[in-house]
C-alpha angles and dihedrals in degrees: 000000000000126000125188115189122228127226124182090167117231121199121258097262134116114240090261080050088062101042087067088060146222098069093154089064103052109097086211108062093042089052073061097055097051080048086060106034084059101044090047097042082051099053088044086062100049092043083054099245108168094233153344116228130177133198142236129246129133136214090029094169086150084062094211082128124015101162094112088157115044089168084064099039084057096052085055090053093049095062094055096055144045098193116035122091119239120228143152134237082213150348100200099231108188100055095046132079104254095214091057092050100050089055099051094045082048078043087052097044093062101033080065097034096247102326094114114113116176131231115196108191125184097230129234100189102097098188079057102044108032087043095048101027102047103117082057102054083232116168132182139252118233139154084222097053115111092213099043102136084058106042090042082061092056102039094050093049090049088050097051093050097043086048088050090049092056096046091056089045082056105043111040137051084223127020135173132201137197110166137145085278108022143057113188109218103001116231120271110027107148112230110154088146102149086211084061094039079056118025095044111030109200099030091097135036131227089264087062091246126131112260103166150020147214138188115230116222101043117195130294091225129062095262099222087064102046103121111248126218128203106178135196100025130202117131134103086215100043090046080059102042084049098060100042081053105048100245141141113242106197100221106228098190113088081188104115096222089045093047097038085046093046092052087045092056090050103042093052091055095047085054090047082047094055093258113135104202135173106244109260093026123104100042133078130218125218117223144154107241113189118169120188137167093258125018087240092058087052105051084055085056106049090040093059081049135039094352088062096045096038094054085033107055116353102056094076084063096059095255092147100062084073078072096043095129112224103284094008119151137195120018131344100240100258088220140108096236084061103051082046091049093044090051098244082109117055099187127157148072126317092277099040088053100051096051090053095049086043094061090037093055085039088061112032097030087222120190088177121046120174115216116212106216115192105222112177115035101042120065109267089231090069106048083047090058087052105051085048096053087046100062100030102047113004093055098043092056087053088043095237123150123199111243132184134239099239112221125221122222121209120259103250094059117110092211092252109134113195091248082068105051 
């Protein structure tokens, strides 16, 4: 099995911290936070996790999750570590130039010498997406939108073209790109540079004009093989869309009908794509895991933690209907009782976890689990010790080793990484 562990991050505050407000702005607790992430991505390096990812949201003045640039947070992780893979939970897609993004994740690849993976979320925050994304007419996705049907249409389309964008940027010396948003490059520009006309035939036609682009560098990695992340997932369609493309949803519905639908679904359209998969293989699962010496210890843990950040901040959102058991009716209770009781929270002692990740792997067969760390609210030392007791004595009694997604370079690559130069 894999694990990657999920940082928001959070900023090194305790929940009474937070109620004064303006957390995100206070350079100390952020100093805190950058204290605790590296202690934390370092320790996922030596326990063997496959990865660390972070994910994207702006004006985070609340400071429940200050991480509005996973690419360079990345870049920050990589120099701590030789050996963990770099990934985002996500990128958000639709509110970010596609271009741009294509060259810092090709950046990131060889600044870590081919441990990026890349994460492409749709985005459900709308202060984030409509404010960034503007010039783009880019809109949201959220359970709590009252145009949702018609803002779901829009976000989706902007996330398909920008995700085609930055496949062509991958994979070709020279691309180019008409679509409903883009033009690549757009007619007219003037490039009768005789270096380029040299130097990069192609790139310009015989009027002197610019006909094609290419990123520079390309990736590291042969991009057909980069790992792909979907997080969050939710959707019937995306679930679809993830396994004709190759790519890794991260299932965000501990509920065993939602989950074993939602690998169903992918299992069936990787089949219809030509993938012959294992059920259960190919996707990831989100989940808290906090591990304490007694279950009592850890429930003060994780609601310090992500109990206090997820009914604080992400049930407006519609989080909790992630935990809407099949038929149920009225209001997800908002508490974290609740998010233990419904199995997104796997929070005890040895014992008490491994019986909860035993049933989970009994019933969704997961070869990814992603585990949600809540760095920020809750003291450092004890999601160390967690993790810790995770790895070293939960794993062993259900017989699971930690393995490691294997990059491919391109072909062209001698082998010799920049730190050996």
């Amino acid at each position: 099995m894999r694990m990657g562990g999920f940082l928001l991050p959070s900023v090194g505050a305790t929940p009474e911290q937070f109620e004064l407000g303006l957390a995100g702005q206070n350079p100390n607790y952020y100093q805190q936070t950058l204290a605790d992430c590296a202690k934390l991505v370092s320790q996922f390096e030596d326990l063997g996790f496959d990865f660390v990812a972070f994910t994207e949201h702006h004006f985070h003045l609340e400071g429940l999750e200050v991480s509005n640039n996973p690419v360079m947070l990345g870049t920050w992780a990589a120099m701590q570590t030789k050996r963990l893979r770099i990934s985002q939970m996500g990128n958000v897609l639709p509110a970010r130039n596609p271009i741009l993004l294509a060259e810092d994740l090709a950046m990131l690849d060889h600044f870590s010498q081919g441990r990026m993976s890349a994460g492409f979320a749709r985005g459900y925050q709308a202060r984030h997406v409509m404010t960034i994304g503007q010039k783009m007419n880019a809109v949201s996705t959220a359970t709590n939108d009252e145009a949702y049907l018609e803002h779901d249409k829009v976000n989706r389309e902007l996330f398909n073209e920008h995700f085609t964008i930055i496949k062509k940027a991958w994979n070709n010396s020279l691309f180019e790109h008409k679509g409903t948003h883009w033009e690549i490059p757009p007619s007219g520009v003037k490039w009768d540079h005789p270096a380029t006309q040299h130097m990069v035939p192609g790139m310009v036609g015989r009027d002197g004009n610019l006909e094609q682009i290419g990123i520079a560098p390309l990736t590291l990695q042969e991009p057909s093989e980069i790992e792909i992340f979907i997080p969050f997932t939710m959707s019937p369609e995306t679930v679809e869309w993830s396994a004709r493309e190759g790519a890794v949803p991260i299932i965000f519905s501990p509920i065993e009908e939602h989950a074993k639908s939602a690998i169903d679904l992918y299992y069936s359209a990787a089949k219809d794509a030509g993938r012959d998969l294992e059920w259960g293989h190919g996707v990831g699962h989100f989940r808290e895991i906090v591990v304490a010496d007694t279950d009592e210890e850890a429930h003060r843990i994780m609601e310090d933690g992500l109990g206090y950040i997820w009914t604080r901040w992400h049930d407006w959102f519609g989080f909790n209907e992630a935990l809407r058991y099949v038929g149920e009716e009225g209001a997800v209770p908002n508490t974290a009782k609740s998010m233990r009781d419904r199995g997104f929270s796997i929070a005890g002692s040895v014992d008490t976890v491994t019986r909860g990740l035993e049933e989970m792997i009994d019933k969704l067969n997961p070869e990814l689990i992603v585990p949600w760390i809540a760095a920020g609210p809750v003291k450092v030392d004890k999601l160390l010790k967690s993790n810790d007791l995770l790895v070293e004595k939960v794993l062993p009694k259900l017989g699971i080793e930690l393995e490691q997604f294997q990059p491919v370079m391109r072909g062209n690559f001698d082998g010799n990484g920049w730190t050996g130069r």
